[in-house]
C-alpha positions as CSV (number, residue, x, y, z in Angstrom):
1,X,27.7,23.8,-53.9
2,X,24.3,23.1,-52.6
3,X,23.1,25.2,-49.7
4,X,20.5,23.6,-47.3
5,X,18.4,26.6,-45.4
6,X,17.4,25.7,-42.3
7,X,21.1,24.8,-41.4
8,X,23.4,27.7,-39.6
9,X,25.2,27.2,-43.2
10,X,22.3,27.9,-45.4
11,X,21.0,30.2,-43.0
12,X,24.5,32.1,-43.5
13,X,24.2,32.2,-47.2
14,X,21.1,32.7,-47.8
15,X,21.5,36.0,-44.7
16,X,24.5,36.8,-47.0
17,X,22.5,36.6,-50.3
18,X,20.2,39.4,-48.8
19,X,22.1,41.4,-47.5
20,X,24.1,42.3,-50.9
21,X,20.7,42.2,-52.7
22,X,19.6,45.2,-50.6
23,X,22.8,46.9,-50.5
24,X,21.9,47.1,-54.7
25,X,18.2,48.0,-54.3
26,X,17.5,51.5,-54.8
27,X,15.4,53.8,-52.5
28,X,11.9,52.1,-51.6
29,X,12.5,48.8,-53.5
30,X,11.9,45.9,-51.3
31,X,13.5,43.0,-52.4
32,X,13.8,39.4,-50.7
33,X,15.1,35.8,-51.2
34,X,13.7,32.4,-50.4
35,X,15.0,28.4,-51.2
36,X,13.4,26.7,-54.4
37,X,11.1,23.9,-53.2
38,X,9.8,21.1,-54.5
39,X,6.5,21.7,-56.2
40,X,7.3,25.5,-57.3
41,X,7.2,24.6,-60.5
42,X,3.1,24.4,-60.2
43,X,3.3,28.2,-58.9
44,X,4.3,29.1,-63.0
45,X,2.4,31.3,-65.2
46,X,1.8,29.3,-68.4
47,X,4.1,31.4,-70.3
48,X,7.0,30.8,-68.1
49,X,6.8,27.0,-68.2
């Protein structure tokens, strides 16, 4: 399935996705969520190329 945020479906999942990823996080972990663009790849440390 491929999710498009910016869309009241992508929006939805993506809403969903952190909601359950803070219901996990312990007590003053902050934790967050955003779409994979294009050109992200650039953003890599060397080692994780």
């Amino acid at each position: 399935m491929t999710v498009i945020t910016g869309t009241p479906a992508g929006d939805r999942y993506e809403a969903s996705l952190l909601s359950a990823m803070m219901s996990m996080a312990p007590p003053g972990i902050r934790v967050g969520c955003r779409t994979i663009r294009a050109g992200d790849e650039g953003l890599l440390l060397p080692e994780e190329r």
